[in-house]
Backbone as a chain_set.jsonl record, in Angstrom:
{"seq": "XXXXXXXXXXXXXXXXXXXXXXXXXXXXXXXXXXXXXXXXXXXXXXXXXXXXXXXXXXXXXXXXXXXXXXXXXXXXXXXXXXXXXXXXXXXXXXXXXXXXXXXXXXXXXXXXXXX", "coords": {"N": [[99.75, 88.759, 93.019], [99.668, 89.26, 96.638], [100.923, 91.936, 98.578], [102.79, 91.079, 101.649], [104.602, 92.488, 103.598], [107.18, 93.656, 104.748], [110.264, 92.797, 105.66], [113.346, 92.868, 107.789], [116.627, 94.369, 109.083], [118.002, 96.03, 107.733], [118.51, 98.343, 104.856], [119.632, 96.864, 102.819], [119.597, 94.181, 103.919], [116.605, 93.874, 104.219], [113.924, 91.937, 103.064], [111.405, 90.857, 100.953], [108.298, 89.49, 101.694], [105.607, 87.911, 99.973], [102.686, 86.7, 98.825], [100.643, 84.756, 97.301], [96.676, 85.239, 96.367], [96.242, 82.736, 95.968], [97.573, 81.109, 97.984], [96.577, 82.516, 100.208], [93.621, 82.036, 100.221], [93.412, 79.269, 101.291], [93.953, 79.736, 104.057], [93.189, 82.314, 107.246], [92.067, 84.313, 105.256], [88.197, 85.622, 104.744], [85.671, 84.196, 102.3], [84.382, 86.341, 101.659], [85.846, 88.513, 102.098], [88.221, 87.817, 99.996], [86.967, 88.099, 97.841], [86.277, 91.074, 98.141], [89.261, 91.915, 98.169], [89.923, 91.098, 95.516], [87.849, 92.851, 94.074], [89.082, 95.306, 94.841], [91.417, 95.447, 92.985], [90.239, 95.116, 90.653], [88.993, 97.472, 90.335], [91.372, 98.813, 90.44], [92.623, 98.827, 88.557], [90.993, 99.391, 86.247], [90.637, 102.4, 86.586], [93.025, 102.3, 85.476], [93.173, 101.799, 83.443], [90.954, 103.845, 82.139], [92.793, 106.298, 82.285], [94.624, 105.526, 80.875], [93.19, 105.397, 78.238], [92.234, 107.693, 78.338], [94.538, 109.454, 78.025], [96.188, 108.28, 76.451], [95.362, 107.246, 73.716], [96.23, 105.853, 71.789], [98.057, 104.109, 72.701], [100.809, 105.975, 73.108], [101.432, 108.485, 74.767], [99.578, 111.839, 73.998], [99.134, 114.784, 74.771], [96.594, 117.037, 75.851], [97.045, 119.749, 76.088], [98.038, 123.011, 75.523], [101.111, 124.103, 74.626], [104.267, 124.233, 76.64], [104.204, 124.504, 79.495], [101.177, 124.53, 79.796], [101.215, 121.631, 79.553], [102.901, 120.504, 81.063], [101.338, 120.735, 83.16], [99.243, 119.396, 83.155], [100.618, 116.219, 82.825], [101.027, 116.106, 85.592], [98.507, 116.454, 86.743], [97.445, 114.096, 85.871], [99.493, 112.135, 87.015], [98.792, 112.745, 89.558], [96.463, 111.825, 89.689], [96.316, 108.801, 89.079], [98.359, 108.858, 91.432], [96.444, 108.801, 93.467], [94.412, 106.703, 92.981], [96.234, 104.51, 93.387], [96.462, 104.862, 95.937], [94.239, 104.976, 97.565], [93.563, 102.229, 96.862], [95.683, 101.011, 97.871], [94.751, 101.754, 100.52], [92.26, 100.286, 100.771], [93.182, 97.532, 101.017], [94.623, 97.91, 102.658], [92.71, 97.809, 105.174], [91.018, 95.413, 104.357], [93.053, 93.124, 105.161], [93.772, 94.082, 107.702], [90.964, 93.489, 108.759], [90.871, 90.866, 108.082], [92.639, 90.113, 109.569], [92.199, 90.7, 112.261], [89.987, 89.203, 112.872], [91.349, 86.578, 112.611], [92.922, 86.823, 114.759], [91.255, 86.736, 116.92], [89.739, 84.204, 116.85], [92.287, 83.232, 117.512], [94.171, 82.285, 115.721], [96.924, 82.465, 113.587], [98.681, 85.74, 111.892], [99.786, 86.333, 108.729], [102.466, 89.036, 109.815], [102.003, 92.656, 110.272], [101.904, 94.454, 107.222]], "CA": [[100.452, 88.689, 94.269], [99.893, 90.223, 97.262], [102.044, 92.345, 99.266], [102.846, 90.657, 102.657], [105.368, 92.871, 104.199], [108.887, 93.865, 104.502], [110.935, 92.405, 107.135], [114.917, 92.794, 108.076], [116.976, 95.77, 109.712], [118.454, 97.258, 107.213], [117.442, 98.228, 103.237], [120.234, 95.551, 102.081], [118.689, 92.918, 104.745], [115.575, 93.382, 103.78], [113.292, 90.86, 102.345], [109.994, 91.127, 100.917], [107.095, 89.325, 101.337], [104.81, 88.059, 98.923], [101.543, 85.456, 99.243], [99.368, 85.111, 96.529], [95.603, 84.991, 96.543], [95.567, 81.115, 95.769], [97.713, 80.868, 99.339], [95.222, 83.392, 101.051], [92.528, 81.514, 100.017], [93.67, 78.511, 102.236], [94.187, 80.926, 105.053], [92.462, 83.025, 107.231], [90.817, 85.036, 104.834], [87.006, 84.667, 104.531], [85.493, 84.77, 101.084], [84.19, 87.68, 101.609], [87.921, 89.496, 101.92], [88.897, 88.071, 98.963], [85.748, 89.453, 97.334], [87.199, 92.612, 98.499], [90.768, 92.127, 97.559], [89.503, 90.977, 93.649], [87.303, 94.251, 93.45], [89.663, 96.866, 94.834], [92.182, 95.416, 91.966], [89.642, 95.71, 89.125], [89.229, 99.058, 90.509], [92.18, 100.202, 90.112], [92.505, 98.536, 87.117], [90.025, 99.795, 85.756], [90.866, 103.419, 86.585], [94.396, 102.943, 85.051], [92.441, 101.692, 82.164], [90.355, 104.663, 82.18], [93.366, 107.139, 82.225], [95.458, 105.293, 79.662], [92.362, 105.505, 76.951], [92.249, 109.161, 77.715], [95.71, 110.168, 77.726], [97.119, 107.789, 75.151], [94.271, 105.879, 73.383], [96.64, 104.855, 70.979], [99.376, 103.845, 73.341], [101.131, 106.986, 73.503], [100.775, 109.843, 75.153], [99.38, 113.132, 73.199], [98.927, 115.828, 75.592], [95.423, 117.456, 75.058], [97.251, 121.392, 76.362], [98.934, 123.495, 74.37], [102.185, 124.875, 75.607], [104.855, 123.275, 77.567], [103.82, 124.895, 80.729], [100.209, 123.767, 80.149], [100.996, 120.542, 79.2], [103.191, 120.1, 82.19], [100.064, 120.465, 84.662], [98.118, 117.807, 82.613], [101.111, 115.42, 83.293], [100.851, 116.136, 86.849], [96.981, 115.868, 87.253], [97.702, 112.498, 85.838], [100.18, 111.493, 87.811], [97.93, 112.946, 90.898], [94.863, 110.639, 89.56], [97.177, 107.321, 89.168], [98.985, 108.135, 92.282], [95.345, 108.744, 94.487], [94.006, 105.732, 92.57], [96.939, 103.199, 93.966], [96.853, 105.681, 97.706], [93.068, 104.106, 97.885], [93.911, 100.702, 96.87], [96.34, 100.637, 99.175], [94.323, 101.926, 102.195], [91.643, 98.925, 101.298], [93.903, 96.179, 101.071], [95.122, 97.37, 104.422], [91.386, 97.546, 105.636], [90.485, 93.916, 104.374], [93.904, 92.589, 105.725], [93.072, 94.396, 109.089], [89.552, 92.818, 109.052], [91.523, 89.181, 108.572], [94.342, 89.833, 111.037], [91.606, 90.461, 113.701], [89.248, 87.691, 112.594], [92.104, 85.535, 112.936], [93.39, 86.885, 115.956], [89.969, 86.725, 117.845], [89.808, 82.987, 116.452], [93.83, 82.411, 117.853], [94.71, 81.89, 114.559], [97.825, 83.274, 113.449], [98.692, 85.779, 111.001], [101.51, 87.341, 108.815], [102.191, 90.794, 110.859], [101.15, 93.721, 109.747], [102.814, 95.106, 106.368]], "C": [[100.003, 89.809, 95.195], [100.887, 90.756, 98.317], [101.771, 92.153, 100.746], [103.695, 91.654, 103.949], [106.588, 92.694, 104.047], [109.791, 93.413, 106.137], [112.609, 92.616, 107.509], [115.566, 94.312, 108.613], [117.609, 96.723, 108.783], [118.195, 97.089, 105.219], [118.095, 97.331, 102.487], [119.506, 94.034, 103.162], [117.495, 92.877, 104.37], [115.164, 92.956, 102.593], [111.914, 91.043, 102.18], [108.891, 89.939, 101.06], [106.314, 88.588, 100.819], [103.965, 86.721, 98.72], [100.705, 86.084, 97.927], [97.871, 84.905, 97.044], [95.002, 83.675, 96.614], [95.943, 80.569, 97.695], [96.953, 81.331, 100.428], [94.346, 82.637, 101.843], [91.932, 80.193, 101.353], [93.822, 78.627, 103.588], [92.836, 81.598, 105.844], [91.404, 83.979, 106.475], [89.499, 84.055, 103.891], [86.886, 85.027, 102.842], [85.043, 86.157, 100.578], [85.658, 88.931, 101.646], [88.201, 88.82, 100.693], [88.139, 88.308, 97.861], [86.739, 90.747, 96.858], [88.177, 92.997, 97.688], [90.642, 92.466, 95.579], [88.833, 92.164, 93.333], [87.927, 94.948, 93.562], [90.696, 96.436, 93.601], [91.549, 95.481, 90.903], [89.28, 96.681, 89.494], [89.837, 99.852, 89.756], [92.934, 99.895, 88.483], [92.29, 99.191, 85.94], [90.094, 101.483, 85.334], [92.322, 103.99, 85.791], [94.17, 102.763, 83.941], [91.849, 103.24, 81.352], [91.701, 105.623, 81.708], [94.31, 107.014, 81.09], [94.509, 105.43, 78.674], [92.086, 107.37, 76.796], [92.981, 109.932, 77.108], [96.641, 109.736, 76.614], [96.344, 106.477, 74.829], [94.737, 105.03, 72.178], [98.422, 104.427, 71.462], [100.711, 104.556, 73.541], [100.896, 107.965, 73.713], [100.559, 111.321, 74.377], [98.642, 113.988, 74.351], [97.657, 116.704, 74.771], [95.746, 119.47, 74.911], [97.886, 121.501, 75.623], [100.147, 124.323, 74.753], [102.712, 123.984, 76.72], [104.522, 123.685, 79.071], [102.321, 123.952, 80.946], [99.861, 121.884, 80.112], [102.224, 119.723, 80.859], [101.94, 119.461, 83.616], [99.513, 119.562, 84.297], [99.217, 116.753, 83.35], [100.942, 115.313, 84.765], [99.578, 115.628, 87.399], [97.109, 114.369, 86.647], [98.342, 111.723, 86.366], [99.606, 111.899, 89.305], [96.801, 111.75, 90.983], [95.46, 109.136, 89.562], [98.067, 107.29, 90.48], [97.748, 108.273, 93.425], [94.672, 107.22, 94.827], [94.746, 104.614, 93.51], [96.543, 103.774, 95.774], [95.294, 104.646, 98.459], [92.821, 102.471, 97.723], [94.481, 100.05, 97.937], [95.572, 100.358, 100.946], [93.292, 100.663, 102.146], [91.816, 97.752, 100.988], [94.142, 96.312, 102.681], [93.923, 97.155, 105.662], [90.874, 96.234, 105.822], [91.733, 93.307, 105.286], [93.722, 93.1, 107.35], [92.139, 93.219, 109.711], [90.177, 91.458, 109.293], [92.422, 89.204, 109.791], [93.349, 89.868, 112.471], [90.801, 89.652, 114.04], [90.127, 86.451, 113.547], [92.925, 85.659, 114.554], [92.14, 86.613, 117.18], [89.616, 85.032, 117.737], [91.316, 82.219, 117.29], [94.514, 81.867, 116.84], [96.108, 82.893, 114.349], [98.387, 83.888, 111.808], [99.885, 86.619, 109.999], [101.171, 89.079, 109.196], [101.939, 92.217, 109.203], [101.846, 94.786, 108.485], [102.61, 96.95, 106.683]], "O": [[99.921, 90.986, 94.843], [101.634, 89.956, 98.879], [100.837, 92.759, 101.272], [103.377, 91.503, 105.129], [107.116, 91.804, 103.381], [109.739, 93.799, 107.305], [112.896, 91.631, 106.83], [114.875, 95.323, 108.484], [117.736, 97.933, 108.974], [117.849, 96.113, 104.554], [117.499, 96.856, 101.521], [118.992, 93.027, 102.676], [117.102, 91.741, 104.105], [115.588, 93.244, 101.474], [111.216, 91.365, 103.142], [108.783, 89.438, 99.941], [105.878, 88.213, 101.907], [104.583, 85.689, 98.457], [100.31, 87.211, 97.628], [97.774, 84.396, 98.16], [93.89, 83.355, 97.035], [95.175, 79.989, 98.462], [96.704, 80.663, 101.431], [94.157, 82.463, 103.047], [90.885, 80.08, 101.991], [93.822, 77.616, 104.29], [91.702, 81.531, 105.368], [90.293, 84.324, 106.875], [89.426, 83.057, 103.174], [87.62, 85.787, 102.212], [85.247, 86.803, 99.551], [86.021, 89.969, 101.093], [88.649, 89.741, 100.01], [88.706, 88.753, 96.864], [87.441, 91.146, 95.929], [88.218, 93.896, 96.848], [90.985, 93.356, 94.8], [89.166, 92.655, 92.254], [87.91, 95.745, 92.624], [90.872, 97.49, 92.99], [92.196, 95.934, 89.959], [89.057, 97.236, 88.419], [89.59, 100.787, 88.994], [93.531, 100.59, 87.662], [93.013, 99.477, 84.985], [89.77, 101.913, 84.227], [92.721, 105.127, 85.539], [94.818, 103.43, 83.133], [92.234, 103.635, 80.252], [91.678, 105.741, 80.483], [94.755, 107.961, 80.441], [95.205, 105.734, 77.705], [91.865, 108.076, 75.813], [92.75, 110.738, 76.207], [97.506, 110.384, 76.025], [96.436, 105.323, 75.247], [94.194, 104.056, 71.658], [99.49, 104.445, 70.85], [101.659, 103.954, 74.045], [100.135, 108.593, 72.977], [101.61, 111.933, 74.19], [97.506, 113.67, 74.702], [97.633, 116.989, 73.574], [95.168, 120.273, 74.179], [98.417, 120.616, 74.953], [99.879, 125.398, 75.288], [102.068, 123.26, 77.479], [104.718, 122.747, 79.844], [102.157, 123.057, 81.775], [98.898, 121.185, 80.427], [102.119, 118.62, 81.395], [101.78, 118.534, 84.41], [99.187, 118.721, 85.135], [98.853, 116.357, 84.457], [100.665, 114.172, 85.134], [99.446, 114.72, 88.22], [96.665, 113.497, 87.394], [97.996, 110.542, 86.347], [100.079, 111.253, 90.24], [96.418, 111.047, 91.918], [94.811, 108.319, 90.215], [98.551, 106.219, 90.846], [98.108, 107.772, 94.49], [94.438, 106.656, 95.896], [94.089, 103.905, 94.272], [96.393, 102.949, 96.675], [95.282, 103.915, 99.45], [92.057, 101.739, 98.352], [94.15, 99.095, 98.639], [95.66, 99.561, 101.88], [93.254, 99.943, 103.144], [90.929, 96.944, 100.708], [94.007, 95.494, 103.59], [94.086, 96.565, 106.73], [90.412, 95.796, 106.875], [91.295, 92.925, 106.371], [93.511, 92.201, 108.163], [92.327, 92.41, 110.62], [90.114, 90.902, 110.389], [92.728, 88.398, 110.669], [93.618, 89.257, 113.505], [90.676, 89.256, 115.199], [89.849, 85.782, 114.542], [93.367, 84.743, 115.246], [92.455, 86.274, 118.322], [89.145, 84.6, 118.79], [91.418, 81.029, 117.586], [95.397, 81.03, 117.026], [96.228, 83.961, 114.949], [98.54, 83.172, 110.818], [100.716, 87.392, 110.476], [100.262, 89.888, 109.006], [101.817, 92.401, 107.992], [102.282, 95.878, 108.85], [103.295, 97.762, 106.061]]}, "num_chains": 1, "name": "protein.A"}
């Protein structure tokens, strides 16, 4: 699924959202955007892959520092690298979705606003 936007005035009114890639598909976006979309998610995939085989390659976490102080900062640089990881996902979903919203707007096509 992807995330479409949040719409309503207040945080009990609001409503989320949510178009998958099969609805997309049918849609403004070209194949090339959903290219895009499919790589930045095995990305980050990939990277959360990456961080779970380091930090807990047998599905829980064993801290590699020694000392609760040092083992604090590890948690942190991990939770810095998983929250950079999604911060860049984010920015090129909103890049490709950009690229479609102006496609489609330069076309007169219409598209959902801008999450």
């Amino acid at each position: 699924m992807i995330w479409a936007g949040v719409h309503g005035g207040t945080r009990r009114q609001s409503a989320l959202t949510v178009t998958s890639v099969a609805e997309l598909s049918d849609g403004p976006y070209s194949e090339d955007e959903l290219t895009d979309l499919r790589r930045l998610m095995t990305d980050l995939l990939a990277r959360c892959t990456e961080t779970c085989d380091r930090y807990a390659s047998d599905g829980e976490w064993r801290p590699s520092a020694d000392g609760v102080i040092a083992e604090r900062e590890e948690v942190r640089r991990v939770i810095a690298d998983l929250a950079r990881a999604l911060s860049q996902t984010r920015r090129g979903l909103r890049r490709v979705e950009d690229r479609a919203r102006q496609r489609s707007s330069d076309q007169g096509l219409s598209l959902l606003p801008r999450s």
